[in-house]
PDB file with one MODEL, atoms N, CA, C and O in Angstrom:
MODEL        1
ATOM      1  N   UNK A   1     132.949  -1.856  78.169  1.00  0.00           N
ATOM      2  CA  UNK A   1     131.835  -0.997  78.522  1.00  0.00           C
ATOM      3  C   UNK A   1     132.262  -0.145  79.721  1.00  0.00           C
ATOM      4  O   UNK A   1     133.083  -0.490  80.571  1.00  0.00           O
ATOM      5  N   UNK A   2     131.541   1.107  79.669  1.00  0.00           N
ATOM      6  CA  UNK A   2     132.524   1.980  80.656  1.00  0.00           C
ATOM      7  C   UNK A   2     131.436   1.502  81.962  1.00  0.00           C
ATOM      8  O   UNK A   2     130.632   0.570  81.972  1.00  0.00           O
ATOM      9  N   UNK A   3     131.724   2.435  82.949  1.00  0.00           N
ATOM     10  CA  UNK A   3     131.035   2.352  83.722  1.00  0.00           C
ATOM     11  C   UNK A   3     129.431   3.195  84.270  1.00  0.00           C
ATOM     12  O   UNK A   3     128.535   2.996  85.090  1.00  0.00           O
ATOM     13  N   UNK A   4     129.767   4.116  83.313  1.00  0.00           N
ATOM     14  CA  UNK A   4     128.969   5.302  83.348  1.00  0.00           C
ATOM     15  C   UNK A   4     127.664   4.380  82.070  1.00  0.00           C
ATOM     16  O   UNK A   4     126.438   4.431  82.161  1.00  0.00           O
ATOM     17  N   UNK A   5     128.138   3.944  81.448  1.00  0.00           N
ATOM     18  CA  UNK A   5     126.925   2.834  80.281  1.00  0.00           C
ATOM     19  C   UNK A   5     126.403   1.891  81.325  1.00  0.00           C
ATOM     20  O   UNK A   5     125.207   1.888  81.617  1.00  0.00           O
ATOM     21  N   UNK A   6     127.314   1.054  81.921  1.00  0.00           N
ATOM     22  CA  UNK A   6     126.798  -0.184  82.468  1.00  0.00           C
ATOM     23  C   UNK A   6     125.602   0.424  83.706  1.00  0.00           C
ATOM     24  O   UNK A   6     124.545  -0.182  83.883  1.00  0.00           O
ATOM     25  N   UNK A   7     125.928   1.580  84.429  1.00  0.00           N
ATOM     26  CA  UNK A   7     125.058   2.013  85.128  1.00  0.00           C
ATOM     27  C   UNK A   7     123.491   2.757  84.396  1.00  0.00           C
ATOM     28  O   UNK A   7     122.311   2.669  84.734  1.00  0.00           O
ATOM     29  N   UNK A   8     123.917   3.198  83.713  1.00  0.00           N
ATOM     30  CA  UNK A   8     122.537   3.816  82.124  1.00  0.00           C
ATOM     31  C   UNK A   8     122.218   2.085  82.055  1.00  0.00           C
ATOM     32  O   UNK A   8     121.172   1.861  82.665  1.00  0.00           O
ATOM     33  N   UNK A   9     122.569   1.358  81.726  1.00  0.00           N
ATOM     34  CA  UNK A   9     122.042  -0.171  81.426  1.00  0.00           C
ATOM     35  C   UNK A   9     121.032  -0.410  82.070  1.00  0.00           C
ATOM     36  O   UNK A   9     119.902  -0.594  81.617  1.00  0.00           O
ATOM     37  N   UNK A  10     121.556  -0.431  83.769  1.00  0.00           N
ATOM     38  CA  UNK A  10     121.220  -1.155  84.570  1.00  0.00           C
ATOM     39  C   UNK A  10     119.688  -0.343  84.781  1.00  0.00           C
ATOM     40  O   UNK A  10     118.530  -0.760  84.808  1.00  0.00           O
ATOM     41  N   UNK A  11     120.273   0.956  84.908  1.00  0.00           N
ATOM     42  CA  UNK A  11     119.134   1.728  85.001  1.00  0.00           C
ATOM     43  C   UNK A  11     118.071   1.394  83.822  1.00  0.00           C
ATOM     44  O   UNK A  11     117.237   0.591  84.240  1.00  0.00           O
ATOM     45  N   UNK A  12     117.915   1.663  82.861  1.00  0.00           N
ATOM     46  CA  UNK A  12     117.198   1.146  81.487  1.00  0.00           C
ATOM     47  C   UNK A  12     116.198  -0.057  81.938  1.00  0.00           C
ATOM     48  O   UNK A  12     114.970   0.026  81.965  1.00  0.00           O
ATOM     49  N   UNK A  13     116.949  -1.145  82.273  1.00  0.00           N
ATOM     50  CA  UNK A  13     116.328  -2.308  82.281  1.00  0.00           C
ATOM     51  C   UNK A  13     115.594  -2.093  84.155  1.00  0.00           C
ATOM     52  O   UNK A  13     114.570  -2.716  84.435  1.00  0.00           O
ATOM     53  N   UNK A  14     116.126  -1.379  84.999  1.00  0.00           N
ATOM     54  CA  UNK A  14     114.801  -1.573  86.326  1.00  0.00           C
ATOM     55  C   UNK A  14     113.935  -0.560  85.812  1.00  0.00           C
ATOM     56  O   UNK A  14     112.721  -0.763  85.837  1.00  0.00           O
ATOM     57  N   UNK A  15     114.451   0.632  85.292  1.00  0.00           N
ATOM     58  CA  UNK A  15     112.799   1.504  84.431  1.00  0.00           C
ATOM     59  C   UNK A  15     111.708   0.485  83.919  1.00  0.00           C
ATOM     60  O   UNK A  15     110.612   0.326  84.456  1.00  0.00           O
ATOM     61  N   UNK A  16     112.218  -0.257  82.677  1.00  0.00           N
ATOM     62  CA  UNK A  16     111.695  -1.362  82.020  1.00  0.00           C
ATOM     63  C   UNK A  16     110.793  -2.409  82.739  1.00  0.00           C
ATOM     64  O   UNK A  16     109.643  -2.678  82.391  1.00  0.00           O
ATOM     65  N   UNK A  17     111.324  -2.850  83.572  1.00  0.00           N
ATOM     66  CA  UNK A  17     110.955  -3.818  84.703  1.00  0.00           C
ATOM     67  C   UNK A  17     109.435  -3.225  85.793  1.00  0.00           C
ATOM     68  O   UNK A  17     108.400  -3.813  86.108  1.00  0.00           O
ATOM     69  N   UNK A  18     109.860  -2.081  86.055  1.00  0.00           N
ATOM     70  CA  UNK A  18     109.047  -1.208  87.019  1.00  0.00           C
ATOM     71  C   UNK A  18     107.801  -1.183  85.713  1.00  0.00           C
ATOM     72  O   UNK A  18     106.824  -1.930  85.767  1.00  0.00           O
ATOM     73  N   UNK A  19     108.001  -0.321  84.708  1.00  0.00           N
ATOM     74  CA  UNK A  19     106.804   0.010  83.950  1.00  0.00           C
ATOM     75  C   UNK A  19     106.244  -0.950  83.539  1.00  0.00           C
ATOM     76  O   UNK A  19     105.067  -0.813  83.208  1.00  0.00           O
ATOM     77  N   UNK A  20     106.882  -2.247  83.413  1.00  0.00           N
ATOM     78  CA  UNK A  20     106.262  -3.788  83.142  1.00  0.00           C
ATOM     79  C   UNK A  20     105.404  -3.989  84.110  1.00  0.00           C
ATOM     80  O   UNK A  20     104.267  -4.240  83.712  1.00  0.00           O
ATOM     81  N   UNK A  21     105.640  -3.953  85.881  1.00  0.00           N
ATOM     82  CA  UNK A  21     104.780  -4.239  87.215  1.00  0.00           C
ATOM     83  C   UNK A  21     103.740  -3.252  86.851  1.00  0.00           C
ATOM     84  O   UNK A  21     102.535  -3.453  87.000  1.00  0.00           O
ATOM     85  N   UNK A  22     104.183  -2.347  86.444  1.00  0.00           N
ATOM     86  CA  UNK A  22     102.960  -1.140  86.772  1.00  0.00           C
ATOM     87  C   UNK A  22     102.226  -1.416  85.361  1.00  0.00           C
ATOM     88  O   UNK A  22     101.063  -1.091  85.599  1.00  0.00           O
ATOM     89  N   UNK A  23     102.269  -1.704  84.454  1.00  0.00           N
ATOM     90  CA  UNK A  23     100.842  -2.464  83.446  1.00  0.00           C
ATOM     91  C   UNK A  23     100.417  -3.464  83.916  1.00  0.00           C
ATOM     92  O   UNK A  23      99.237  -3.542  83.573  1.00  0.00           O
ATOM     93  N   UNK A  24     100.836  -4.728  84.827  1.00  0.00           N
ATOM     94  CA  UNK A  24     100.423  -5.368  85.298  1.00  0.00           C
ATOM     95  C   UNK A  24      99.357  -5.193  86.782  1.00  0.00           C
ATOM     96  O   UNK A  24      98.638  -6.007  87.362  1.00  0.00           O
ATOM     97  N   UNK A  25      99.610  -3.996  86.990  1.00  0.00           N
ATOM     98  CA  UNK A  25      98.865  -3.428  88.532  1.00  0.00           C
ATOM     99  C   UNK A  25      98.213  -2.578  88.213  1.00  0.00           C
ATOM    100  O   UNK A  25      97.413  -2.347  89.121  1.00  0.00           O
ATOM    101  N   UNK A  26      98.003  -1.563  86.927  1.00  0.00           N
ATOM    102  CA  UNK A  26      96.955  -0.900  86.255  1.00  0.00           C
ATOM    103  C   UNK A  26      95.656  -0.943  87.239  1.00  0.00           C
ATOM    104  O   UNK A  26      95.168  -2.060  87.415  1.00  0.00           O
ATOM    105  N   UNK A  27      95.036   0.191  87.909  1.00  0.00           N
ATOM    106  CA  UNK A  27      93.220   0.195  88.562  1.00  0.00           C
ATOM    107  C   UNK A  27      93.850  -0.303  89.832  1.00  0.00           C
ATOM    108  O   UNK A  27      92.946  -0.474  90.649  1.00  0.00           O
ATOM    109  N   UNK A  28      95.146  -0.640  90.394  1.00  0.00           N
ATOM    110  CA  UNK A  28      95.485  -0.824  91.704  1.00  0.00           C
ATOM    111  C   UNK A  28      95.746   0.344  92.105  1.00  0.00           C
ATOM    112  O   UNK A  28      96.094   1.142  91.235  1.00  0.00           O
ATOM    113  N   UNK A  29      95.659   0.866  93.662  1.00  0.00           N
ATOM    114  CA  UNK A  29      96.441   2.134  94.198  1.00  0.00           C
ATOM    115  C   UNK A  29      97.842   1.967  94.285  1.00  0.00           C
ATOM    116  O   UNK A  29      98.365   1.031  94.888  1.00  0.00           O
ATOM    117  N   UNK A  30      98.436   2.829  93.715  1.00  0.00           N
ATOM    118  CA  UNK A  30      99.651   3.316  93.731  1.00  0.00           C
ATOM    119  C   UNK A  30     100.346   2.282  92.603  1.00  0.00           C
ATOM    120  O   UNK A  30     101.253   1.513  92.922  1.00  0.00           O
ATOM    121  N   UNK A  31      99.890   2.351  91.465  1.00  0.00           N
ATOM    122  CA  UNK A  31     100.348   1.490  90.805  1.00  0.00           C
ATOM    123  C   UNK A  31     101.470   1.901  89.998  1.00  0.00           C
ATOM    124  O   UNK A  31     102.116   1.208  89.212  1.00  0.00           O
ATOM    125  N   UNK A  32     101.563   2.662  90.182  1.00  0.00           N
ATOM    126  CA  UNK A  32     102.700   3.595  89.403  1.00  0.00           C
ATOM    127  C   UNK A  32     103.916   4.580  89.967  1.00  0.00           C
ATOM    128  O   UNK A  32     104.707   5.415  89.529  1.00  0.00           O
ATOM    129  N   UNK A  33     103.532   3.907  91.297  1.00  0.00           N
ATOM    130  CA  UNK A  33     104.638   4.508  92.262  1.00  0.00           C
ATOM    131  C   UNK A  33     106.407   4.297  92.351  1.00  0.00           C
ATOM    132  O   UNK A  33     107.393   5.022  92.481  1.00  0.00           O
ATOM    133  N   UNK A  34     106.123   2.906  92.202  1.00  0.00           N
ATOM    134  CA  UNK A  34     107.968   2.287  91.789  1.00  0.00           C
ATOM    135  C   UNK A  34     108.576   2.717  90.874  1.00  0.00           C
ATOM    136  O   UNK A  34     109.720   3.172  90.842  1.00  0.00           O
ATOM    137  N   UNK A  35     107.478   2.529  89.707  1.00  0.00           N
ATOM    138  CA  UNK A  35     107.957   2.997  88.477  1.00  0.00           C
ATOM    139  C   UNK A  35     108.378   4.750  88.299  1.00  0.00           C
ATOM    140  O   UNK A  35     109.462   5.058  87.803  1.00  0.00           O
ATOM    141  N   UNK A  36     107.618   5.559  88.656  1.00  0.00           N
ATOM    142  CA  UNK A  36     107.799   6.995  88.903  1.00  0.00           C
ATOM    143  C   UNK A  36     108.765   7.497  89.775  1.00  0.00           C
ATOM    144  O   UNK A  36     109.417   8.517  89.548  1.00  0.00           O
ATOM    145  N   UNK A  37     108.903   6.565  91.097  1.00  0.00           N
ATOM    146  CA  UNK A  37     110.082   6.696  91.949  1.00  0.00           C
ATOM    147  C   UNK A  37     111.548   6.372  91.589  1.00  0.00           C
ATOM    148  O   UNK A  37     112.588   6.877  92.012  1.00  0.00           O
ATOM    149  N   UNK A  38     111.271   5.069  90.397  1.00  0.00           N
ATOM    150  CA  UNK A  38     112.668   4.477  90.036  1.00  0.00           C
ATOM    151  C   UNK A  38     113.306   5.704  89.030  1.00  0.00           C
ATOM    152  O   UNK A  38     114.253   6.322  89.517  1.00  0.00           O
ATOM    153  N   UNK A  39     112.857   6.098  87.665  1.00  0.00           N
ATOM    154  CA  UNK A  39     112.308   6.981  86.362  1.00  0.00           C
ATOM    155  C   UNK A  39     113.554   8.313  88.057  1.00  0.00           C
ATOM    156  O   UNK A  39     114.774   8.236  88.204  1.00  0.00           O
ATOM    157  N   UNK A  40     112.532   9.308  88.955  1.00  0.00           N
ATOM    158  CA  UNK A  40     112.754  10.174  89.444  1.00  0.00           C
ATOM    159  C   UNK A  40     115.004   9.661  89.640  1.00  0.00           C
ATOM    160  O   UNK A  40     116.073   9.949  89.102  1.00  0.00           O
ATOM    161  N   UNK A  41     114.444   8.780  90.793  1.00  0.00           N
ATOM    162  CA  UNK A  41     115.697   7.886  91.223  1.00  0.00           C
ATOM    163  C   UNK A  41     116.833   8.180  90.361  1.00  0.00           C
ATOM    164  O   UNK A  41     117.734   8.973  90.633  1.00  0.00           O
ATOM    165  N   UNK A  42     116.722   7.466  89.274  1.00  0.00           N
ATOM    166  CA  UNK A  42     117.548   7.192  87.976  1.00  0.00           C
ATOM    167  C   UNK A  42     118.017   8.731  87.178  1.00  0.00           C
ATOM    168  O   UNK A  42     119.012   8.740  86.454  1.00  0.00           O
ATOM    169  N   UNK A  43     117.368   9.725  87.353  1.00  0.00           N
ATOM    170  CA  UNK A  43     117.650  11.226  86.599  1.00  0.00           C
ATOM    171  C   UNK A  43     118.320  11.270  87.442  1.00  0.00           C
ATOM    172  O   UNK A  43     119.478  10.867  87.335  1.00  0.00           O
ATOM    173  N   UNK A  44     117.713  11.900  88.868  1.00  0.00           N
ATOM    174  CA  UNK A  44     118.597  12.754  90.072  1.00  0.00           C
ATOM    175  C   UNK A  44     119.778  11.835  90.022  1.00  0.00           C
ATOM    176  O   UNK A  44     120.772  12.561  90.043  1.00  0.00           O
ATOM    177  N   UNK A  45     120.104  10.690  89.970  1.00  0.00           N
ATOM    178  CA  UNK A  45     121.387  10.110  90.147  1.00  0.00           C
ATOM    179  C   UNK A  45     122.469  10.504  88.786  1.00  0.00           C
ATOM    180  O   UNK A  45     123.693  10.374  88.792  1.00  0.00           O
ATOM    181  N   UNK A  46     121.551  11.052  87.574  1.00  0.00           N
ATOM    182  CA  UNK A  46     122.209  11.092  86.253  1.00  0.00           C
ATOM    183  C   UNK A  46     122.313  10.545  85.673  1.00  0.00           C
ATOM    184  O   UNK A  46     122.583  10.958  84.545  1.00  0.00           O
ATOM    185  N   UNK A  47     122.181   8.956  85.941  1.00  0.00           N
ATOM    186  CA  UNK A  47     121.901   7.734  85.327  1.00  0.00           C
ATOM    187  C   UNK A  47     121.312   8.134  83.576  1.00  0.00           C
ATOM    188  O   UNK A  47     121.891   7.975  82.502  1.00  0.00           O
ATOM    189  N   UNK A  48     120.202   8.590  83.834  1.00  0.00           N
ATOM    190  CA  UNK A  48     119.776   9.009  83.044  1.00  0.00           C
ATOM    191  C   UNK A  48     119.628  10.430  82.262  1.00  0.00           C
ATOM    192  O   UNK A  48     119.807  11.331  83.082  1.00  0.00           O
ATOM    193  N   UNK A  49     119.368  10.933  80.987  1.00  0.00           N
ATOM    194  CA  UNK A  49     119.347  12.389  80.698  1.00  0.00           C
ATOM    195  C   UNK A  49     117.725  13.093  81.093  1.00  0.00           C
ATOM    196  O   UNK A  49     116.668  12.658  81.553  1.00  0.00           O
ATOM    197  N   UNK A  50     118.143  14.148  80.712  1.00  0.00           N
ATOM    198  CA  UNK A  50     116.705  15.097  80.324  1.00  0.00           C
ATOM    199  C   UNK A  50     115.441  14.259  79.606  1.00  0.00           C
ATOM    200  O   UNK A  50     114.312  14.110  80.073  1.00  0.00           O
ATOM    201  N   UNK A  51     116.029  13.696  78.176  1.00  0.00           N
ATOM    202  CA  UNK A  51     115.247  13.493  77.280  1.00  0.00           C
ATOM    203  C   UNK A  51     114.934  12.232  77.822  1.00  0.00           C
ATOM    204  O   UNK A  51     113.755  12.031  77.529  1.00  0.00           O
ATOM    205  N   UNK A  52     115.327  11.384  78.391  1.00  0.00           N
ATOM    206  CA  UNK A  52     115.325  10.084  79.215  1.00  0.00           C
ATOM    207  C   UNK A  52     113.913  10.029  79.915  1.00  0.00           C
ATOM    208  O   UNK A  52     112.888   9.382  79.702  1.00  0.00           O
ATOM    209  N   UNK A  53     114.350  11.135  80.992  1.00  0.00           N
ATOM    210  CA  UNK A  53     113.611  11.505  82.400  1.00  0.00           C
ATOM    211  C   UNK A  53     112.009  11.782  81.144  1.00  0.00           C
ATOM    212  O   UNK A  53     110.936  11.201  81.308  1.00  0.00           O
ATOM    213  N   UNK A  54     112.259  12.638  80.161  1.00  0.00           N
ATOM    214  CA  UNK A  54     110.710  13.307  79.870  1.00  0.00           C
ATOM    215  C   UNK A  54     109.804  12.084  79.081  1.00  0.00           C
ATOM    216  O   UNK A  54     108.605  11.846  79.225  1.00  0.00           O
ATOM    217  N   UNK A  55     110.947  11.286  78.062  1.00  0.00           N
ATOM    218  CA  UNK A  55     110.476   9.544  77.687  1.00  0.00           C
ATOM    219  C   UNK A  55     109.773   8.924  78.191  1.00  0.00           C
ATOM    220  O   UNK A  55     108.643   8.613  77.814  1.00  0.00           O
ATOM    221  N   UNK A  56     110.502   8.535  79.459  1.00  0.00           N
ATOM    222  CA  UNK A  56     109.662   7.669  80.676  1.00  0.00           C
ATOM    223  C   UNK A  56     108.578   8.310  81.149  1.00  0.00           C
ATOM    224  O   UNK A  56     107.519   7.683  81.160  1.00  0.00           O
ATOM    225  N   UNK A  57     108.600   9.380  81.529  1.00  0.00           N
ATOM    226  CA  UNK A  57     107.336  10.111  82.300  1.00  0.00           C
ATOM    227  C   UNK A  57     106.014  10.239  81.619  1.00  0.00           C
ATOM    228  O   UNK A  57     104.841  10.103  81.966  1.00  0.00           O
ATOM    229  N   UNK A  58     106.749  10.603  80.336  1.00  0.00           N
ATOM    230  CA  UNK A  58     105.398  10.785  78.931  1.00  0.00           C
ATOM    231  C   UNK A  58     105.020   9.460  78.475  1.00  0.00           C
ATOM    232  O   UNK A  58     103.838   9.525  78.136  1.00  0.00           O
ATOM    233  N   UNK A  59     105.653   7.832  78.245  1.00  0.00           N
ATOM    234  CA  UNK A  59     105.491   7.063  78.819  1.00  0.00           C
ATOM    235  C   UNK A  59     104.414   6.646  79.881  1.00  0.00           C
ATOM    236  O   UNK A  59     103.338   6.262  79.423  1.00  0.00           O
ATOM    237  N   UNK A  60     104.542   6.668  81.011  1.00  0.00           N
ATOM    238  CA  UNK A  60     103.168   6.202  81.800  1.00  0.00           C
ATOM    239  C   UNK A  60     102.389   6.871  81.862  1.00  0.00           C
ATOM    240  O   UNK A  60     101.417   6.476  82.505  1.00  0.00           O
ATOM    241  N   UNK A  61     102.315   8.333  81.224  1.00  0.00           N
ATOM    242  CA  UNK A  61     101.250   8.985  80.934  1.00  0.00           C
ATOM    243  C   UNK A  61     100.523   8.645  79.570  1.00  0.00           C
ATOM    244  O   UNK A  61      99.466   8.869  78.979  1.00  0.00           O
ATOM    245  N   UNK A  62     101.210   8.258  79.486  1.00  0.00           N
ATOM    246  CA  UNK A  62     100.513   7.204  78.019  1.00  0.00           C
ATOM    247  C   UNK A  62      99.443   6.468  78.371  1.00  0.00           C
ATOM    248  O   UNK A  62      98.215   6.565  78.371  1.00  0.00           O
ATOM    249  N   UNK A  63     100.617   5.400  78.791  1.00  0.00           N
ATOM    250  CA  UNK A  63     100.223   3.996  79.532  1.00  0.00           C
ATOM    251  C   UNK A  63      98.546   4.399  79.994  1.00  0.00           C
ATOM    252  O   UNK A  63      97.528   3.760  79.731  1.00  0.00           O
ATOM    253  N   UNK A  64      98.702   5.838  80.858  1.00  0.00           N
ATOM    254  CA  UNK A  64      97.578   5.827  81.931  1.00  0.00           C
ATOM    255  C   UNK A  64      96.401   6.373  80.840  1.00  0.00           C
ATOM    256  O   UNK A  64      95.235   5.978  80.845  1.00  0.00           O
ATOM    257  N   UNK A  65      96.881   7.214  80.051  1.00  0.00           N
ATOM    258  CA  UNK A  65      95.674   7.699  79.049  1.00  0.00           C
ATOM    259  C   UNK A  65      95.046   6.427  78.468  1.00  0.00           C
ATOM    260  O   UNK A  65      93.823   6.429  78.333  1.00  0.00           O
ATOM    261  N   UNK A  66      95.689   5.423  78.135  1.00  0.00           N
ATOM    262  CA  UNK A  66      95.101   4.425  77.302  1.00  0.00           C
ATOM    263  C   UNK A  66      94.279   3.841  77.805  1.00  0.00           C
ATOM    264  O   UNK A  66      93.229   3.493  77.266  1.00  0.00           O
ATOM    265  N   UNK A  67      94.803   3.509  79.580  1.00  0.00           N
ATOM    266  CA  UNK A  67      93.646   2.534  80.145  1.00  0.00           C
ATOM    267  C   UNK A  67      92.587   3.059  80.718  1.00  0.00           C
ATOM    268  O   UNK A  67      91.626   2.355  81.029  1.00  0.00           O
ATOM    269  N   UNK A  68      92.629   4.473  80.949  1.00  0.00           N
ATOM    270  CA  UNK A  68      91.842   5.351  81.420  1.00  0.00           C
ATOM    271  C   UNK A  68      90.809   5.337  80.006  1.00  0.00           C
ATOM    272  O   UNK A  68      89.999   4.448  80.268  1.00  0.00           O
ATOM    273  N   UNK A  69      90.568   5.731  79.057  1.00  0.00           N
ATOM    274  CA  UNK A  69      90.135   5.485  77.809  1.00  0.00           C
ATOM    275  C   UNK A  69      89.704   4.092  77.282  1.00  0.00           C
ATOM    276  O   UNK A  69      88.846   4.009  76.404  1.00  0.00           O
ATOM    277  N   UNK A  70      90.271   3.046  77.792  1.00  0.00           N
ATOM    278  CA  UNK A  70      89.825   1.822  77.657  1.00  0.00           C
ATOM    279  C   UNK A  70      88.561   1.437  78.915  1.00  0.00           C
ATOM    280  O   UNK A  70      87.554   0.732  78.978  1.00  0.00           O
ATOM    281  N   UNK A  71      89.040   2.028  79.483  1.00  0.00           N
ATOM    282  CA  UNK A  71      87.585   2.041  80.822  1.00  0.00           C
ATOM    283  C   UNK A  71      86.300   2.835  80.857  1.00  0.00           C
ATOM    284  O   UNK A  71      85.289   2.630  81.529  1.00  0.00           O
ATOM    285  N   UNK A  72      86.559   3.757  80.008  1.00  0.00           N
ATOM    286  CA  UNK A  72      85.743   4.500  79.488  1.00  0.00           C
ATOM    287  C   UNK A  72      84.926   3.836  78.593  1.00  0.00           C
ATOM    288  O   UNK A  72      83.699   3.738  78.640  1.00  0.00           O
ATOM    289  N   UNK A  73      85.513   3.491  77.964  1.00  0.00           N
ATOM    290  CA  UNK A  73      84.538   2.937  76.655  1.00  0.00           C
ATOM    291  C   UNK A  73      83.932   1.250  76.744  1.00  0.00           C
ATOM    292  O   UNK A  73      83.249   0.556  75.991  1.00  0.00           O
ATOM    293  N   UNK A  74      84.537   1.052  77.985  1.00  0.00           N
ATOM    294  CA  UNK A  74      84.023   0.200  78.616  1.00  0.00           C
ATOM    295  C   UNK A  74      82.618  -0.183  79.467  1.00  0.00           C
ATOM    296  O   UNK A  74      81.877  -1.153  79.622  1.00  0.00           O
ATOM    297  N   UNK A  75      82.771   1.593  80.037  1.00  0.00           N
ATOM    298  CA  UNK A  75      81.678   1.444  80.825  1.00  0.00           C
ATOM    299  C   UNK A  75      80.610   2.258  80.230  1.00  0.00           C
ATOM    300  O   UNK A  75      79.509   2.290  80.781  1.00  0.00           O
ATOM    301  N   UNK A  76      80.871   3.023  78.986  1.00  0.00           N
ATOM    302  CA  UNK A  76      79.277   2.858  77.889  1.00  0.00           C
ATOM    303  C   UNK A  76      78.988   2.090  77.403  1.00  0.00           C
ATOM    304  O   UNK A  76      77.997   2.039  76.675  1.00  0.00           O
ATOM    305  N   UNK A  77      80.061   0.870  77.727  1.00  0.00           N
ATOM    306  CA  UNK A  77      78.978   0.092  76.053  1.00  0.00           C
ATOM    307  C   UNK A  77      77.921  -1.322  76.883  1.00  0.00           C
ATOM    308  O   UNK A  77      77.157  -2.004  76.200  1.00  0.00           O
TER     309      UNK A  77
ENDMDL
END
C-alpha cells in the first residue's frame, strides 16, 4: 500500500468516526463541528478529492435534513 492510500485510509475512517460522534450529538451545539473541520482538514491536506470533499459535505447535510424533518413531524403530531 502506497503511502498516499494509507493516508486517504486513515483519512476515510476519522471522516467516518467524526460523522458517527456527530449522529450521536445531533440537537447538541456544535455538533457537527469535528466532523466539518476534519471533512475541511482532510481536502486542504489532499488527503482527499473534490468529489470526496462534496460526498462528505452533502452527507451531513443529509444527516441534518433528516433530523431536522424528523423534529418536525415530531412536533405536530
Amino acid at each position: 500500500m502506497s503511502i498516499q492510500q494509507r493516508d486517504h485510509d486513515t483519512a476515510v475512517t476519522w471522516i467516518e468516526g467524526e460523522i458517527s460522534n456527530m449522529i450521536r450529538d445531533l440537537g447538541k451545539p456544535n455538533a457537527s463541528s469535528a466532523a466539518t473541520s476534519c471533512i475541511t482538514l482532510a481536502y486542504m491536506l489532499r488527503v482527499i478529492n473534490d468529489g470526496e470533499h462534496r460526498h462528505y459535505r452533502a452527507r451531513i447535510d443529509q444527516i441534518y435534513a433528516s433530523f431536522n424533518a424528523s423534529n418536525k413531524q415530531g412536533a405536530a403530531a
